[in-house]
C-alpha positions as CSV (number, residue, x, y, z in Angstrom):
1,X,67.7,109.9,82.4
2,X,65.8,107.7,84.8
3,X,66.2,108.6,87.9
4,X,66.0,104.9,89.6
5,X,69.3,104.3,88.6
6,X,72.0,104.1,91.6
7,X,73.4,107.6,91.6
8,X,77.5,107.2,91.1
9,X,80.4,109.4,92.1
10,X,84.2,109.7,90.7
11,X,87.6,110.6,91.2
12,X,90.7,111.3,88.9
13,X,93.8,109.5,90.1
14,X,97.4,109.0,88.8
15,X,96.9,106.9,85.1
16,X,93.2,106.2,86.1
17,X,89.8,106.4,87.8
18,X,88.4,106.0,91.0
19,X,83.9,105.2,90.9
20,X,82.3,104.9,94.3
21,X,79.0,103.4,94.9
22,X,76.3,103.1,97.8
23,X,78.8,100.3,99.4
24,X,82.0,100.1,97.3
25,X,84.7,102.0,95.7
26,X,87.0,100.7,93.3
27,X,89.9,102.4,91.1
28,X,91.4,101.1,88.2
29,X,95.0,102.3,86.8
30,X,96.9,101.8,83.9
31,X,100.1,100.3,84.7
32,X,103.3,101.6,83.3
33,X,103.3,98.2,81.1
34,X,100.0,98.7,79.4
35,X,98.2,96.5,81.8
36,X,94.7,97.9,83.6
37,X,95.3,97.2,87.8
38,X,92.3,97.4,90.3
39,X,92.2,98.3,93.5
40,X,88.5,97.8,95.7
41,X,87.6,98.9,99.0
42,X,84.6,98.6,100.4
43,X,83.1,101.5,102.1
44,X,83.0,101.5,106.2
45,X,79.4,101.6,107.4
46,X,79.0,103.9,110.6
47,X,75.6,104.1,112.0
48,X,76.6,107.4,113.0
49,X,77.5,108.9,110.5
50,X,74.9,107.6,108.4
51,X,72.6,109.5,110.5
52,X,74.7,112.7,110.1
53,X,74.7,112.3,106.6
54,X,71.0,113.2,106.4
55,X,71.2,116.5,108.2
56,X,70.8,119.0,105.9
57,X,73.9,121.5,105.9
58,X,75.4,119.1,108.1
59,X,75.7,116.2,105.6
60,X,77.8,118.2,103.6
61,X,80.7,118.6,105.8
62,X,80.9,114.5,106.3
63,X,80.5,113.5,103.0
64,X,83.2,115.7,102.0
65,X,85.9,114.7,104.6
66,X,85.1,110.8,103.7
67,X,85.8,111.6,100.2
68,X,88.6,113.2,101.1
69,X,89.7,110.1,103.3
70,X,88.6,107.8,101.0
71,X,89.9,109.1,98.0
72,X,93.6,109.6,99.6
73,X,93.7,105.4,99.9
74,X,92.9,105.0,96.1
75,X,95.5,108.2,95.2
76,X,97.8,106.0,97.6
77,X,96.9,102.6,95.9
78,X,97.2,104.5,92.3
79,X,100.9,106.4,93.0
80,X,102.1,102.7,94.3
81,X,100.6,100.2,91.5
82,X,101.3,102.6,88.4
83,X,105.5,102.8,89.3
84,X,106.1,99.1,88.2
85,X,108.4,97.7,85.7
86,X,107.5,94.5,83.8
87,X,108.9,91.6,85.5
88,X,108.3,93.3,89.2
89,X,105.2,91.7,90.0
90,X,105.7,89.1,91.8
91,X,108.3,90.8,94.4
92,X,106.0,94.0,94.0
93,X,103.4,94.0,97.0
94,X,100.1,93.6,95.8
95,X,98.7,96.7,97.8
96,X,99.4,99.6,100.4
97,X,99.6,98.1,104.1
98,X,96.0,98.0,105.5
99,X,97.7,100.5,108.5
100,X,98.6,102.7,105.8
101,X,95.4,102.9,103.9
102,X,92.5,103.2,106.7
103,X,95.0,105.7,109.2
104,X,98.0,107.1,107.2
105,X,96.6,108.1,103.9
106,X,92.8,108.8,105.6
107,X,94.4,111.6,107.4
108,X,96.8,112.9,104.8
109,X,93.6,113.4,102.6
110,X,91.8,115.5,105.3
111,X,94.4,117.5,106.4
112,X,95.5,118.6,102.8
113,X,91.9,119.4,101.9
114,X,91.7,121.2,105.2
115,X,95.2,123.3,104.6
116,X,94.2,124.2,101.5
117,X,90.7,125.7,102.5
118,X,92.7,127.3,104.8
119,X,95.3,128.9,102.3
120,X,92.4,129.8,99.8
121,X,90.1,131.0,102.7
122,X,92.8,133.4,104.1
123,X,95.3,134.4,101.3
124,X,92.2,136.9,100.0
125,X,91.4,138.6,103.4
126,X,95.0,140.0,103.5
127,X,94.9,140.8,99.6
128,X,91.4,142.9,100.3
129,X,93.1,144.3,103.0
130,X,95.7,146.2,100.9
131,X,92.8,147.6,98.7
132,X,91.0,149.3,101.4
133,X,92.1,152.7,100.8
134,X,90.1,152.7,97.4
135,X,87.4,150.2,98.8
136,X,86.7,150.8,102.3
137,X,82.9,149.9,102.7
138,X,82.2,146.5,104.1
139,X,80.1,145.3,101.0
140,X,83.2,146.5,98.9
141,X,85.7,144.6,101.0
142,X,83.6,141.3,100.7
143,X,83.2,141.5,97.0
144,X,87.0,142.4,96.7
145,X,87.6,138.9,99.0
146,X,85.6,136.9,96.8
147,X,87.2,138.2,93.5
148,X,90.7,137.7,94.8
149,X,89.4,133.7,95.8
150,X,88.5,133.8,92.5
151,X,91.0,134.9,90.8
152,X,93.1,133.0,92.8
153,X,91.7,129.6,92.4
154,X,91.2,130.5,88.8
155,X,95.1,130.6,88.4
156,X,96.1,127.8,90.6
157,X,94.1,125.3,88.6
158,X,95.6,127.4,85.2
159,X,99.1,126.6,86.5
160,X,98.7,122.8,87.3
161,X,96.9,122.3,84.4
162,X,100.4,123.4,82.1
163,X,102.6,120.4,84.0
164,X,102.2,116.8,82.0
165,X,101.2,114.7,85.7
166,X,98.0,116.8,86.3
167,X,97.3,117.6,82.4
168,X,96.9,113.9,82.3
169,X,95.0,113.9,85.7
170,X,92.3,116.2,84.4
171,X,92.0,114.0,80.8
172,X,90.8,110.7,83.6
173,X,88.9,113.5,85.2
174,X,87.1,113.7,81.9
175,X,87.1,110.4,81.0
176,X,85.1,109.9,84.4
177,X,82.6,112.4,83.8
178,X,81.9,111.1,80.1
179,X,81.2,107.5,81.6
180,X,78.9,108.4,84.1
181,X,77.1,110.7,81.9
182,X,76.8,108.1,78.9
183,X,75.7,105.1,82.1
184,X,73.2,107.9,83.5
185,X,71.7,108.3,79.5
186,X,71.3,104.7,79.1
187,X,74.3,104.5,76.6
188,X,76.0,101.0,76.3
189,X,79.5,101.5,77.3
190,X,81.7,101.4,74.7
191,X,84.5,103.6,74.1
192,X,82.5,105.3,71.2
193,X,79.5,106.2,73.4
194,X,81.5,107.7,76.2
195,X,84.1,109.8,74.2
196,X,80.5,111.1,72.7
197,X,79.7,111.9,75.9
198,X,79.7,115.2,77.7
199,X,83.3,115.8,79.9
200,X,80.8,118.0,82.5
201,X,78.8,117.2,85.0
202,X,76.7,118.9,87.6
203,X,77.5,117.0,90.5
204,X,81.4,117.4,89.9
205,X,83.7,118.5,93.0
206,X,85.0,121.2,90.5
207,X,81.5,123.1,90.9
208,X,81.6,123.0,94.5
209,X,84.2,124.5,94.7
210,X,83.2,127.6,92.9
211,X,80.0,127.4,94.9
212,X,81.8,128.1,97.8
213,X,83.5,131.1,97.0
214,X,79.9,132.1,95.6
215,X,78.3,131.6,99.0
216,X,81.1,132.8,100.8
217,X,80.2,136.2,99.5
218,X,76.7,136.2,100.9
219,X,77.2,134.5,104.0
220,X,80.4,137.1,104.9
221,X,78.0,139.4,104.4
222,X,76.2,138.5,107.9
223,X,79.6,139.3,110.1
224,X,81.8,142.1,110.6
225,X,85.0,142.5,108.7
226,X,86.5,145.2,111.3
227,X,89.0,144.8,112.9
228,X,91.5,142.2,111.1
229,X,91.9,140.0,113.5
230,X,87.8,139.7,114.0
231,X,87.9,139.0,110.3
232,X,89.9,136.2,110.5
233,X,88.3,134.8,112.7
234,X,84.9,135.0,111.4
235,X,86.2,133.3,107.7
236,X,87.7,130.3,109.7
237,X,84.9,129.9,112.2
238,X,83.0,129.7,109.0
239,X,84.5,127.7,106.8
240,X,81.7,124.8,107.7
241,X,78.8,126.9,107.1
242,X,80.0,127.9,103.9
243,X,81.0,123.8,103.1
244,X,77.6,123.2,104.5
245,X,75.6,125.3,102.6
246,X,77.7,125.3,99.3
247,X,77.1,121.2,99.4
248,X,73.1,121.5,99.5
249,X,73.5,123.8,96.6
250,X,75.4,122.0,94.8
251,X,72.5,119.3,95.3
252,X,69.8,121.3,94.2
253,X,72.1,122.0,91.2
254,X,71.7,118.9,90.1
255,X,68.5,118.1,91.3
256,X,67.0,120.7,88.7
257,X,69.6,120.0,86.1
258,X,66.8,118.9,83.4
259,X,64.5,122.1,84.2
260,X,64.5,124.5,81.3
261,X,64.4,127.0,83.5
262,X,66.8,126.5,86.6
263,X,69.9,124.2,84.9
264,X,71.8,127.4,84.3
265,X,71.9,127.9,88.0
266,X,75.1,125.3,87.5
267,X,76.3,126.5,84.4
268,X,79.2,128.6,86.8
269,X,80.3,125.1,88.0
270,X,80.4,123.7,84.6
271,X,82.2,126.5,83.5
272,X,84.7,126.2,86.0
273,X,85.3,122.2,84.8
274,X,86.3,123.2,81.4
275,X,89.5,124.2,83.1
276,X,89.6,120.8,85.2
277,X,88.4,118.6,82.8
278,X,90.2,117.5,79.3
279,X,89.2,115.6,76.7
280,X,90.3,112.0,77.7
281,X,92.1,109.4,74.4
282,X,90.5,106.0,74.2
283,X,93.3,104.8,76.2
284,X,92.1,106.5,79.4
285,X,88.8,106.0,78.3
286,X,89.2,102.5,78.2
287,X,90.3,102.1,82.0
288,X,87.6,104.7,83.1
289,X,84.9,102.0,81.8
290,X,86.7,99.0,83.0
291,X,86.9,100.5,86.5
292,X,83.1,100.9,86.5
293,X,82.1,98.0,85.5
294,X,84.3,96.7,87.7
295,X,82.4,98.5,90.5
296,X,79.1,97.6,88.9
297,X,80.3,93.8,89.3
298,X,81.0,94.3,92.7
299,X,77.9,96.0,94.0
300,X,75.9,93.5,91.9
301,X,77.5,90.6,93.5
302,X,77.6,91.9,97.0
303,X,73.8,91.9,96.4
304,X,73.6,88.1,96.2
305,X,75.4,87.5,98.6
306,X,79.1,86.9,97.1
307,X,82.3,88.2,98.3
308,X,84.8,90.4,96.2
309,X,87.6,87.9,95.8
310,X,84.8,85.3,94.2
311,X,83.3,88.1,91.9
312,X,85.1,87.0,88.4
């Protein structure tokens, strides 16, 4: 794998895939009549937060509430553009109001991702709670927190998996893992390369997860747990540091990926994205390749100087 190549990031939506480059995203879904949609948005440069972004343990938290933004207008664009009978196009509207994509579904994203690290932050301090007459230590009370997170995000991703919408979900999931694996090999991208491609990757949002109820553990270890209410407090205060630091190891993760040595340190991660990840058909594969090369096309383009509605 050379690594000159533009690095490339992905996103699972509703009947497609969502690839975001250094200036671009762009998602691609298959419409309910067979046809393949697009949807492109260029990314929103902010000298400020470019700045931020190379903090380390800082960058974290801003990259992951701008994918979290970003990602909610192409989940947005996706839900809207995959609901449409044949015939409805030309009373359909071509995309979500501009008001709607930048404010409405910005904020949905971040709040959602911020109410459910809330839910899976808290839910396991009450459930140690009740085990505390058989583990009463501190260090026993930390390690029961983290194996209830565990076991509780474990079960929630088991569950949604079973129901048809996010079972297909997870198979674009893979299908955009495979193509950025077989475009970071140097594989032409065909539909035979990519479905021989790997459905993990190191740098997938499934694996941070998991890393952060791994460095939860340690960094809970650095506060009191008495009383409750204390507790509490301390988790949610901390819910940054652990985004922070779980971010930069998931970067070193994939930093030392091809070391002999050190790639098992994200083989929990890759473990954990054999539950969110399904082996995509050649269907889905199909409009995970067309929506990077559409990106490709776009970033390319914007290079020389064109604009997105001349790019052919």
């Amino acid at each position: 794998m050379s690594n000159e190549k533009p690095v490339y990031g992905g996103q699972a939506v509703v009947e497609g895939v969502m690839f975001g480059g250094k200036k671009h995203t762009v998602t691609a879904v298959r419409r309910n009549d067979g046809s393949i949609d697009y949807f492109h948005l260029p990314r929103t440069v902010r000298p400020a937060l470019q700045t931020i972004k190379k903090i380390p343990f800082v960058r974290g938290i801003v990259a992951i509430l701008d994918a979290a933004a970003t990602g909610s207008k192409h989940l947005n664009f996706a839900n809207d553009r995959y609901d449409v009978n044949p015939g409805e196009e030309e009373t359909e509207a071509e995309e979500p109001s501009k008001l709607t994509l930048v404010f409405g579904a910005a904020l949905v994203g971040i709040l959602s991702f911020l109410f459910g690290k809330f839910i899976f932050t808290l839910v396991p301090v009450f459930l140690a709670v009740l085990t505390k007459p058989v583990f009463s230590s501190d260090l026993s009370q930390i390690l029961i927190e983290g194996f209830f997170k565990l076991v509780l995000l474990l079960v929630y991703i088991y569950l949604i998996s079973m129901t048809p919408l996010i079972k297909k979900v997870f198979q674009y999931h893979g299908a955009e893992h495979k193509v950025i694996n077989a475009y970071e090999n140097g594989l032409p991208l065909t539909i035979e390369n990519v479905q021989k491609s790997s459905r993990l990757h190191y740098r997938c949002g499934s694996s941070f997860i998991l890393f952060t109820v791994i460095v939860g553990v340690f960094v809970y270890m650095l506060v009191p747990t008495e009383p409750l209410y204390i507790r509490v407090l301390n988790r949610l205060a901390l819910i940054p540091v652990v985004l922070g630091i779980s971010f930069e190891v998931l970067q070193l993760t994939n930093k030392v990926r091809d070391i002999p040595a050190l790639k098992w340190l994200g083989y929990p991660g890759l473990w954990l994205q054999l539950l969110t990840t399904k082996e995509p058909s050649d269907d889905q594969v199909e409009v995970a390749i067309a929506s990077f090369e559409k990106l490709i096309s776009i970033e390319e383009s914007a290079e020389k100087g064109l604009k997105a509605d001349e790019i052919v």
